[in-house]
N, C-alpha and C positions, 0 to 999 in steps of 0.2 A: 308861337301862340296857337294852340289850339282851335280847331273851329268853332267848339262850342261856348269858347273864350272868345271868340272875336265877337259870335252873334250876342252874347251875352254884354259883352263890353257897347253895343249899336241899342240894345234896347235901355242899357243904363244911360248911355250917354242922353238920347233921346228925354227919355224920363227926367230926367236934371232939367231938360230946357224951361220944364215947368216951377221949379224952384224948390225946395230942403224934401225932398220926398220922403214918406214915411209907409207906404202899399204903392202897390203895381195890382192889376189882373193883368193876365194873360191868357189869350187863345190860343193853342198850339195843335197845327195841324198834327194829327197822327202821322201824316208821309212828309214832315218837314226835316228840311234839312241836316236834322241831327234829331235823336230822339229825346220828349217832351223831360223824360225823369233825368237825363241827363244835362240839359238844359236849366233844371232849374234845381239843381245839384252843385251847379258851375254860379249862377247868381247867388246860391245861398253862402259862398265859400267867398263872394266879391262884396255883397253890400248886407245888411244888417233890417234891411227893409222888409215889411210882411210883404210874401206872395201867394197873390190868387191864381190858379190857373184850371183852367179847362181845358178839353182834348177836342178839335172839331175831328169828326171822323172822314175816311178818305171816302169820298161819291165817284161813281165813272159813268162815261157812258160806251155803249160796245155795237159793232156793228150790226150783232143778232138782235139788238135792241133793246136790250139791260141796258136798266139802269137803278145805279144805287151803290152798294159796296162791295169792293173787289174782295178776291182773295188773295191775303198778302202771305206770298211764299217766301220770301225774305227780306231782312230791315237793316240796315247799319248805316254806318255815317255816308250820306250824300248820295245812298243809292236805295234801292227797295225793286223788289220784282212784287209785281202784281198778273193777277188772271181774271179774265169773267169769271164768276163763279158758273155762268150759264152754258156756257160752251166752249171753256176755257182758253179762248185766244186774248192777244192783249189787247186791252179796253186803254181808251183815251179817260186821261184823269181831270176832272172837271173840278172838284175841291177836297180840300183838307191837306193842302200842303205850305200854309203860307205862318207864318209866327206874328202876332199881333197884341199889341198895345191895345187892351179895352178901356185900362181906366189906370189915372194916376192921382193920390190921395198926398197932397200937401202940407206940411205945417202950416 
């Protein structure tokens, strides 16, 4: 199984608990786990349900004392290199990496 088959498969499951679903939104960090368009490529191929989704974008903070969004030098599944954009060492990532259920629409 794929990874963005497993995460895919955890937010449907989830979504079900609430009963015959017909929409999802979802938040998807930009430095999540797997990338957002691929992620929701993988749910459109699994269920038949309308998806909303949004992109929270990645914030850091750095020890030159930026803060805000990095610069991201590379993306791929379960990894990302990021920079200060300020004085380009590596800044601690404080959000935009978590995938999130905002709302689920029922029959």
């Amino acid at each position: 199984m794929s990874h963005e088959t497993a995460i895919a498969k955890g937010i449907i499951d989830e979504a079900m608990k609430h009963g015959s679903v017909k929409e999802i939104s979802l938040e998807i960090g930009q430095l999540a786990h797997v990338p957002g368009h691929e992620l929701i490529e993988c749910l459109e191929r699994m269920i038949d349900w309308k998806i909303n989704h949004e992109e929270r974008k990645a914030m850091v903070k750095c020890k030159c004392g930026f803060e805000g969004p990095p610069t991201i030098l590379d993306r791929g599944h379960d990894f990302f290199m990021i920079e200060c954009p300020k004085c380009k060492a590596v800044p601690e990532l404080t959000d935009g990496t978590e995938i999130k259920i905002l709302n689920v629409v029922i029959d």
